[in-house]
C-alpha positions, -999 to 999 in steps of 0.1 A, spaced: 185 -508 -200 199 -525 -232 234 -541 -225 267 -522 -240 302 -525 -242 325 -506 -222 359 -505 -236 395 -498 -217 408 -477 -247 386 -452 -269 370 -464 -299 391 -449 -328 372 -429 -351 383 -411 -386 370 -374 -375 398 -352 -372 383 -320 -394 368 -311 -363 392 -308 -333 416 -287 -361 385 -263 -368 381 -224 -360 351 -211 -353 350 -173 -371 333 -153 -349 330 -119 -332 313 -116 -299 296 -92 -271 303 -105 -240 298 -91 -205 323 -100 -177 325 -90 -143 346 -98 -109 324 -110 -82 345 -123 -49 321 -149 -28 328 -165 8 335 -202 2 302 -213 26 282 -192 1 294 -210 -25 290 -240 -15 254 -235 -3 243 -225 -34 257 -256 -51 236 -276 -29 203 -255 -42 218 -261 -78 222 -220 -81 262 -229 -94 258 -261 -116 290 -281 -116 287 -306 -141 294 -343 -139 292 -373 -165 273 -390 -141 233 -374 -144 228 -352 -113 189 -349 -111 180 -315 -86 147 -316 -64 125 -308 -90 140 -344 -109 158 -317 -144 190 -337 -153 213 -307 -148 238 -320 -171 271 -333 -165 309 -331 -175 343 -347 -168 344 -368 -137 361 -358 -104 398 -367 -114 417 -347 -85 440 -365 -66 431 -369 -32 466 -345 -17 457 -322 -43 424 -317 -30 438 -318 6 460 -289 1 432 -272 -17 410 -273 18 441 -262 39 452 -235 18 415 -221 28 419 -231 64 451 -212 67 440 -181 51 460 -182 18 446 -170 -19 433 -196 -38 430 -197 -77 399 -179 -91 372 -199 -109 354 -190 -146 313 -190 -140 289 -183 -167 255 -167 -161 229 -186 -176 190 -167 -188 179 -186 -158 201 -172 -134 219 -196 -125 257 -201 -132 274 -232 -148 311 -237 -136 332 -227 -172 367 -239 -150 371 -245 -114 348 -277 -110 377 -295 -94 385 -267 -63 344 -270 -61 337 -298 -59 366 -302 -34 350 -282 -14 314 -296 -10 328 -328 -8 346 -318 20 314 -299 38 299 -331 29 322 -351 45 318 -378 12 344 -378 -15 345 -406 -44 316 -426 -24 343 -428 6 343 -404 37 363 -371 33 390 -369 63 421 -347 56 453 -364 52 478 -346 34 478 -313 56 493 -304 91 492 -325 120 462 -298 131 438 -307 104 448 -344 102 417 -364 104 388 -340 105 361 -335 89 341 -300 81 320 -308 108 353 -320 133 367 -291 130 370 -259 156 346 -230 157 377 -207 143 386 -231 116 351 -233 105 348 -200 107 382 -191 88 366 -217 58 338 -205 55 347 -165 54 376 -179 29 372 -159 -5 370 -170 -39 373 -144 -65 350 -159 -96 352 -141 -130 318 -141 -143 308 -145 -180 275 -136 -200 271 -137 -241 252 -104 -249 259 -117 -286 252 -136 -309 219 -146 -288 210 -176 -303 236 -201 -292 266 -196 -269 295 -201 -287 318 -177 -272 315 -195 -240 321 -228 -260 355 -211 -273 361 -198 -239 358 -240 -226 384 -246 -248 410 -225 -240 407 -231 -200 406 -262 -192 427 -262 -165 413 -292 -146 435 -319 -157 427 -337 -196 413 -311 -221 375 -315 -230 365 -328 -262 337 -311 -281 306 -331 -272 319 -333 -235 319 -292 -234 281 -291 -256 266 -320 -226 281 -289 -204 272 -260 -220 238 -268 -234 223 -294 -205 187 -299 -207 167 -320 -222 185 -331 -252 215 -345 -236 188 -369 -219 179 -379 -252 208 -382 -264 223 -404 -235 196 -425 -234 197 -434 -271 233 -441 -267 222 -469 -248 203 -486 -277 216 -521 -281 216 -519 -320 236 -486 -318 258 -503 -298 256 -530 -321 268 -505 -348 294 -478 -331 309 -508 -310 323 -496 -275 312 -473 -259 330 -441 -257 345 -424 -226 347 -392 -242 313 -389 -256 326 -394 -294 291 -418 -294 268 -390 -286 284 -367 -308 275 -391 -336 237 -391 -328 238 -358 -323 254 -356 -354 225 -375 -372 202 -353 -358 213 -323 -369 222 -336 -408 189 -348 -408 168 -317 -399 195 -293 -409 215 -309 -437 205 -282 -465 214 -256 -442 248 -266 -432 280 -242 -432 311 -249 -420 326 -254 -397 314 -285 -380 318 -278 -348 296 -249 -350 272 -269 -369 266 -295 -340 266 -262 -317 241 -242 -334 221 -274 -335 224 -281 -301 218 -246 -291 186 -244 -313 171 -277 -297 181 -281 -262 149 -281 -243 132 -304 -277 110 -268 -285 118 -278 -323 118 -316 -326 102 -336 -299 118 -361 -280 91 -388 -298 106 -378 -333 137 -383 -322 138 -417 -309 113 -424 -335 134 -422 -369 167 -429 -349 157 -457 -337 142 -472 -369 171 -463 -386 198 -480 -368 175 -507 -362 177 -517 -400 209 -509 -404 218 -533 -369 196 -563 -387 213 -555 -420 246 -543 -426 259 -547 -392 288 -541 -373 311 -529 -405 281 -502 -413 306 -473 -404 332 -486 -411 349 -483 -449 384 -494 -434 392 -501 -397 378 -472 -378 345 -458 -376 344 -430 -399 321 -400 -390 315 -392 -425 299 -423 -434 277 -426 -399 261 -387 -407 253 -397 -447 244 -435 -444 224 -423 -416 208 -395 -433 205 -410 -459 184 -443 -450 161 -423 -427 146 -397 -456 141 -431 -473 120 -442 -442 101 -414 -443 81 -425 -472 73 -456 -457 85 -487 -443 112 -511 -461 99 -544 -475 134 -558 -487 159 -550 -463 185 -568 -481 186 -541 -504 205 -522 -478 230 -544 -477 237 -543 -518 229 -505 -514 254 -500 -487 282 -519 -503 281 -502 -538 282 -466 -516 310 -470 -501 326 -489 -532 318 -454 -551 351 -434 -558 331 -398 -553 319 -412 -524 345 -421 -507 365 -394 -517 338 -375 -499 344 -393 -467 381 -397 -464 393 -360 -468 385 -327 -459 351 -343 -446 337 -306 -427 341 -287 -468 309 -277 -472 310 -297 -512 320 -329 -494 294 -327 -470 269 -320 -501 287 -346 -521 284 -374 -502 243 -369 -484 237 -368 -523 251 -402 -531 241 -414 -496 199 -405 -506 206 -417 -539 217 -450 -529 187 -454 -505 162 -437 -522 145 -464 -546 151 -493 -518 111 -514 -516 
């Protein structure tokens, strides 16, 4: 694996059009209460019937990377009077499920209480051995497996009442369950966009995607790497300009969704293609430009990764580049460009901005030998 930098603080980035964006939609959604015993639950989180997503890849049985998601960030008393509340018999907060065309369900909010409590069937939690702690003197100590035939027996037939989700419409993404991410998030820091997609559309492209955030020249390029998946976004990003550029609307968000959505088990472009001219591109633009590629000021600036991008891969697609040094003249007179820049600095999701500056960007690359 190609080395990387992992920073302490997040890589600042000019890209704030999209956190402010509404998506305009109307939906068909079907919801329904279903209550489940918490050793039901649990069991069918160990056959990967609930997915509850992790950053870290969780490949099942049959080796499918079922995605991933914000790291376990409970505190261990939290999670100790979670389990006791069960033991004793008191309600517990409900948890948000979504019903995938598979049939399986992916945890929308309430990953924290589960994975609490398979952890604590388990017996493992962090990498360390799950004992209770903060609870009464009773449970002090045990395990799942330490514990009475009565207090097992009180866990287990414990009820959670789950509220169940499933987008009837539109079919061909799911973004009223990507709204409905946003506005839960009650597990602790609130989810950035590309940390709910990696969620919400796990498959195949998220592999690509993380595995080509690992390429040491786009590394090279974006810098450190970024603890809330601002890095994949930007390939992601790419990807979608580049296929999908003439077709854009705003707003971005739904862009990079509908993308997402569209290509999340690589039935449109194929992994190959993908590391292919993303790969080549930031290749050149590692043994070129450099470091200060995306970056017209300080930060990186998402505007100018999606166009310079863009715009040096349609060049390669005519053939390969026999003066790279061009780039580096090429790149410099782009981002000295008033219309450019102007196209990169403010209201960088406006659908003329967008068109603006992938103009200028192909221009500028287009006649490169």
């Amino acid at each position: 694996m190609a080395s990387m930098r992992i920073a302490e603080e997040e890589e600042p980035i000019d890209d704030l059009d999209e956190a402010n964006e509404v998506i305009p939609y109307n939906y068909s959604i079907t919801a329904y209460g279903a209550d489940y015993p918490v050793d039901a639950l649990v069991k069918r989180i160990e056959a990967n019937d609930i997915i509850v997503p992790r950053f870290n890849w969780q490949p099942n049985e049959n080796s499918e990377i079922v995605g991933f998601q914000r790291e376990y960030v409970w505190p261990r008393k939290k999670a100790d009077r979670f389990i006791e509340s069960l033991l004793l018999g008191l309600p517990v907060p409900g948890i948000f499920l979504v019903k995938e065309l598979s049939g399986r369900f992916l945890v929308l909010d309430g990953h924290q209480r589960l994975n609490s409590l398979h952890a604590f069937y388990q017996g493992i939690i962090d990498g360390v051995e799950y004992r209770l702690d903060s609870v009464q003197q009773r449970f002090q100590g045990k395990r799942y497996k330490d514990l009475g035939i009565e207090d097992q027996r009180r866990i287990n037939d414990s009820i959670i009442h789950a509220t169940v989700i499933r987008q009837d419409e539109p079919t061909e993404d799911q973004s009223s369950i990507y709204m409905i991410f946003e506005r839960l998030n009650t597990g602790g820091v609130n989810l950035q966009p590309q940390e709910i997609r990696v969620a919400l559309y796990h498959g195949e492209l998220v592999r690509v995607l993380q595995e080509l955030n690992d390429n040491a020249s786009w590394r090279t390029l974006y810098g450190n790497k970024s603890k809330r998946l601002k890095d994949l976004e930007m390939i992601l990003r790419f990807f979608a300009f580049f296929y999908h550029e003439r077709n854009y609307r705003s707003p971005m968000k739904d862009f990079l969704n509908r993308y997402m959505a569209s290509n999340q088990s690589l039935n449109r472009q194929s992994e190959k293609d993908l590391k292919r001219i993303f790969t080549s591109t930031v290749s050149l633009l590692s043994q070129t430009v450099g470091a200060k590629t995306f970056r017209p000021e300080r930060a990186i600036n998402a505007a100018v990764i999606d166009s310079v991008m863009t715009g040096l891969a349609r060049r390669l697609q005519s053939g390969g580049i026999i003066k790279p040094d061009e780039i580096i003249e090429r790149h410099a007179a782009l981002l000295r460009n008033e219309e450019y820049r102007d196209a990169v600095e403010t209201g960088t999701s406006q659908k003329a901005k967008v068109e603006t500056r992938f103009r200028l960007a192909m221009e500028a690359f287009a006649s490169i030998k």
